[in-house]
N, CA, C and O of each residue as an XYZ file, in Angstrom:
324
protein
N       0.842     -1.182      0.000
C       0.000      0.000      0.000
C       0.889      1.247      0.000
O       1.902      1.453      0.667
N       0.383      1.903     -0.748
C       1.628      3.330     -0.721
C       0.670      4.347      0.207
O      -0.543      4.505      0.347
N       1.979      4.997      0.805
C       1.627      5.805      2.359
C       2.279      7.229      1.462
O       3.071      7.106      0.528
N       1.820      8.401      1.912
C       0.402      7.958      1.731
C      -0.844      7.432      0.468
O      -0.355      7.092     -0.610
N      -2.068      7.382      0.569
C      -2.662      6.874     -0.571
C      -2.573      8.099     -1.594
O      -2.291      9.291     -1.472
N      -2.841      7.492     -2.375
C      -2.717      8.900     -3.941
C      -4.390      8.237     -4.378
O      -4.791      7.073     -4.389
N      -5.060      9.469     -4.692
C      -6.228      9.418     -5.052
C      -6.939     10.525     -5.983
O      -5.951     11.239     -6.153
N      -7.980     11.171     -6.714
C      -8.178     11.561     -7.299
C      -8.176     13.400     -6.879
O      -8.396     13.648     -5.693
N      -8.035     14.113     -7.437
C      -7.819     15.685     -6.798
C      -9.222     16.059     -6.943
O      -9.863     16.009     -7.992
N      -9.675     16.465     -5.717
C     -11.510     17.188     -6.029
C     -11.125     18.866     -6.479
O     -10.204     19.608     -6.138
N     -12.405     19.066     -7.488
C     -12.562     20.755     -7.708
C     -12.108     21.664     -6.550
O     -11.946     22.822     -6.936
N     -11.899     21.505     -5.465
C     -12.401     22.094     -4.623
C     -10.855     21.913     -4.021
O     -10.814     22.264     -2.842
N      -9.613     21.465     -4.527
C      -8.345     21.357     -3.955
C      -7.386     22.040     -5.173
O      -6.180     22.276     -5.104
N      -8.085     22.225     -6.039
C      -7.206     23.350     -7.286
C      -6.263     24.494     -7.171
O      -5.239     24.687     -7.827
N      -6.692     25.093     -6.389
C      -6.095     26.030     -5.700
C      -4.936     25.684     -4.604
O      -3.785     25.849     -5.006
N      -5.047     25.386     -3.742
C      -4.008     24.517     -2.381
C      -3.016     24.189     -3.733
O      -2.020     24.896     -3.885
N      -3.313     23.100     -4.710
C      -2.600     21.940     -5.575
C      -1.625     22.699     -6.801
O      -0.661     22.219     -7.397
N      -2.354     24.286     -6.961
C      -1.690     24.816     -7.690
C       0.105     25.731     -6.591
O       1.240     26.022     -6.968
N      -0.517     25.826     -5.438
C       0.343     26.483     -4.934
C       1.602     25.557     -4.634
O       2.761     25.971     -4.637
N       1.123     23.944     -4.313
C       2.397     23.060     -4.447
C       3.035     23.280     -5.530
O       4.138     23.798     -5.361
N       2.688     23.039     -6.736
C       3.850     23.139     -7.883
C       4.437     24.781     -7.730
O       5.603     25.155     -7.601
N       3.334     25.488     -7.787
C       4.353     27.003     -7.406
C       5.263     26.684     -6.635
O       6.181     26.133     -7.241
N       5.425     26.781     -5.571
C       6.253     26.020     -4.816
C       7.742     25.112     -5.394
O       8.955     25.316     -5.450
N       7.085     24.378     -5.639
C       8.296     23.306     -6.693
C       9.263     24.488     -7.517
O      10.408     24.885     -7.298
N       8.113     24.901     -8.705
C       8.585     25.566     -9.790
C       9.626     27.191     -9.199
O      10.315     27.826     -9.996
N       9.520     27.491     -8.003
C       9.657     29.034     -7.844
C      11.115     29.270     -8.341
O      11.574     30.068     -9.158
N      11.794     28.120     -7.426
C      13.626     28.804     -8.259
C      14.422     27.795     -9.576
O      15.618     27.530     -9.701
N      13.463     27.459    -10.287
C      13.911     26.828    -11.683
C      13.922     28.150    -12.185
O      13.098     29.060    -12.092
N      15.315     28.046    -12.880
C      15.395     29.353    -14.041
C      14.602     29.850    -14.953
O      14.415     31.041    -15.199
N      14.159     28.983    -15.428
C      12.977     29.435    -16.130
C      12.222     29.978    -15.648
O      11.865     30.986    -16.257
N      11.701     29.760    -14.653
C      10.471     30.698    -13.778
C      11.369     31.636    -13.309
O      11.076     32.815    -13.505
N      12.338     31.391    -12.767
C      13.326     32.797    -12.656
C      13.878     34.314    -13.647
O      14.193     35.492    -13.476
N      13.693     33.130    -14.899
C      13.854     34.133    -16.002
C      12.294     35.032    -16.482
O      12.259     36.223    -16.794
N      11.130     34.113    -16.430
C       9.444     34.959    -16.601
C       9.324     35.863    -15.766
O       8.782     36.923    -16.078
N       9.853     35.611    -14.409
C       9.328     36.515    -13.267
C      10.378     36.525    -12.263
O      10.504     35.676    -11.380
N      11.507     38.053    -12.543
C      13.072     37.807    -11.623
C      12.509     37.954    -10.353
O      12.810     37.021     -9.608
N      11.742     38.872     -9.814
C      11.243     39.248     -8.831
C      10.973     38.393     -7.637
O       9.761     38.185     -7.585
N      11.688     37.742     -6.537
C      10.539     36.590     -6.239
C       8.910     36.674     -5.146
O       8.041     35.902     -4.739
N       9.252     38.076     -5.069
C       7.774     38.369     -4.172
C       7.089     38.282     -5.670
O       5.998     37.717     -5.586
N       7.359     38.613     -6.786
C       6.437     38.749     -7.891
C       5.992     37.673     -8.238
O       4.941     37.638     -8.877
N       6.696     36.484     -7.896
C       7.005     34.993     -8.712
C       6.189     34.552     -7.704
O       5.765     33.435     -8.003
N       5.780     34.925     -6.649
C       5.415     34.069     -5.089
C       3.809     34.600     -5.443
O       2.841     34.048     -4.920
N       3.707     35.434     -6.140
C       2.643     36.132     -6.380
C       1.036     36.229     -7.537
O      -0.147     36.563     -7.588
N       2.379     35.545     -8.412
C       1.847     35.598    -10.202
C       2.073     34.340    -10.029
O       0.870     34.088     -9.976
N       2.576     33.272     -9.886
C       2.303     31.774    -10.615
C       1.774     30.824     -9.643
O       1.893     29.647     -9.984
N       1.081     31.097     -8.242
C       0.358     30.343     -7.850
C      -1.340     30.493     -9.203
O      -1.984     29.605     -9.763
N      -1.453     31.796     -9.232
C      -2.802     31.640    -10.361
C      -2.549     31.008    -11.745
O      -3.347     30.246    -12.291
N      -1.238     31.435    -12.317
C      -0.954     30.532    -13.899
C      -1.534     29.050    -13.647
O      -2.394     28.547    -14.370
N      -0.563     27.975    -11.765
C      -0.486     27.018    -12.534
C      -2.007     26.378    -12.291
O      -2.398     25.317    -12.777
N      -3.065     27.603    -11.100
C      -4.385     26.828    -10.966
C      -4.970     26.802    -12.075
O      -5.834     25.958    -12.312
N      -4.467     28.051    -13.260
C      -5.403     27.603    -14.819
C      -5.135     25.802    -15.055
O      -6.078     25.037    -15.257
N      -4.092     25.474    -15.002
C      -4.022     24.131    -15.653
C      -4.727     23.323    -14.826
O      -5.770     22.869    -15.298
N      -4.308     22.891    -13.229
C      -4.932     22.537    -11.994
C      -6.470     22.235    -12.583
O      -7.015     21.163    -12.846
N      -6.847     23.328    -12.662
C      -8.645     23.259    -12.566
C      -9.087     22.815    -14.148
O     -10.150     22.215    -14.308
N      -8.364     23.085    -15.110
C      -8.637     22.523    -16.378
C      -8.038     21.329    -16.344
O      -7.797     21.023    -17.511
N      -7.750     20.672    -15.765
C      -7.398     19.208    -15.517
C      -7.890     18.077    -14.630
O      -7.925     16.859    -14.804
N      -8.298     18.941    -13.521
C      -9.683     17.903    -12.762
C     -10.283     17.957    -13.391
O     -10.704     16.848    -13.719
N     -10.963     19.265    -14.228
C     -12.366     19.029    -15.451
C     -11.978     17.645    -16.588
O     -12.429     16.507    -16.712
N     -10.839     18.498    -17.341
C     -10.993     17.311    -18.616
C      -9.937     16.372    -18.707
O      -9.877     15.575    -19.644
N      -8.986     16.417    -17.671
C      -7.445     14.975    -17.818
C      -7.615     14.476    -16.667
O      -8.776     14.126    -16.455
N      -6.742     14.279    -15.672
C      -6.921     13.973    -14.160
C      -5.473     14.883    -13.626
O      -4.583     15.538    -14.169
N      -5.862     14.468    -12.219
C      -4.841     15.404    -11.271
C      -5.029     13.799    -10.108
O      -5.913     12.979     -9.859
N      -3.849     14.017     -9.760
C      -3.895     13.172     -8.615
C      -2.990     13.623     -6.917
O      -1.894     14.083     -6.594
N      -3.548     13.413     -6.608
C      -3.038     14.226     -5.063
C      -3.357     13.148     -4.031
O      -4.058     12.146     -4.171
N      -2.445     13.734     -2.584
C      -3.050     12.882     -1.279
C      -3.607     13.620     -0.375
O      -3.454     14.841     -0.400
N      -4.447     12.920      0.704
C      -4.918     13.422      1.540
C      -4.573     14.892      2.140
O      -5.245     15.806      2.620
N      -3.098     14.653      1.858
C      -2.210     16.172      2.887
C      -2.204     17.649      1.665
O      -2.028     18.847      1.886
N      -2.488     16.874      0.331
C      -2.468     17.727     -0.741
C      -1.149     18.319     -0.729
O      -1.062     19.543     -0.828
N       0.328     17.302     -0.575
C       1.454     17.752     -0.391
C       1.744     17.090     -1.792
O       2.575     17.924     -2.151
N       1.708     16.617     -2.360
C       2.206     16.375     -4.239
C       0.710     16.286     -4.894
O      -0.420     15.996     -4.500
N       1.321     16.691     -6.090
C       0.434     16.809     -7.212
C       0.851     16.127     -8.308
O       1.915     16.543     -8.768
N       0.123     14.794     -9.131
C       0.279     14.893    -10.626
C      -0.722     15.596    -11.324
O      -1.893     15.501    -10.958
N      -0.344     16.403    -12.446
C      -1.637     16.672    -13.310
C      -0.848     16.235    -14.724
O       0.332     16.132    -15.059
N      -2.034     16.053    -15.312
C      -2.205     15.196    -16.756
C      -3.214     15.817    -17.618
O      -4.379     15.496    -17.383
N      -3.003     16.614    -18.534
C      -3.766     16.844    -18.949
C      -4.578     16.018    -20.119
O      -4.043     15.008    -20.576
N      -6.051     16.499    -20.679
C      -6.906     15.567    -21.578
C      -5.660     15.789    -22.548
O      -4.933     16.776    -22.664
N      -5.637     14.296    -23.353
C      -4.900     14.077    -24.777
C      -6.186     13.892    -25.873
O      -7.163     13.144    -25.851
N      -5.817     14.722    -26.653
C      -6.724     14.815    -27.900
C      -6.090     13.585    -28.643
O      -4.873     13.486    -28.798
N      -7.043     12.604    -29.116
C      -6.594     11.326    -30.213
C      -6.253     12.232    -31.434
O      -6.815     13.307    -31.646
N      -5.348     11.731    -32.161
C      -4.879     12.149    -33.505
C      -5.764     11.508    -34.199
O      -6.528     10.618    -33.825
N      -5.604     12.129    -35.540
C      -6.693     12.020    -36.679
C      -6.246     10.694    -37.590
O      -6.920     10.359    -38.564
């Protein structure tokens, strides 16, 4: 059994789930290079990454635990033609 359990992310944890990856993401260069600032960076990409967050419980999955301390998100894959 994996400790803790990993289970599906509800609407209603999008927000919390976006601020973990903020978190993660804050001192990768890249996010260092969009936003040098880091009160700015602490500021502006908790909302970027809830766009994906919440468009991903809707149409891919997100998976999280109880503590809402990791996040996968996955977004929907469109089938090719």
């Amino acid at each position: 059994m994996i400790d803790p359990p990993i289970r599906p992310a509800e609407p209603v944890e999008g927000k919390a789930l976006a601020q973990v990856i903020a978190d993660a993401f804050h001192a990768l260069p890249v996010t260092v290079w969009l936003v040098p600032d880091p009160a700015d960076r602490r500021a502006i990409m908790p909302a970027n990454f809830q766009l994906f967050v919440d468009h991903a419980i809707e149409h891919g999955t997100v998976h999280t635990t109880d503590r809402l301390d990791a996040v996968a998100v996955r977004p929907q894959t469109t089938p090719q033609p």
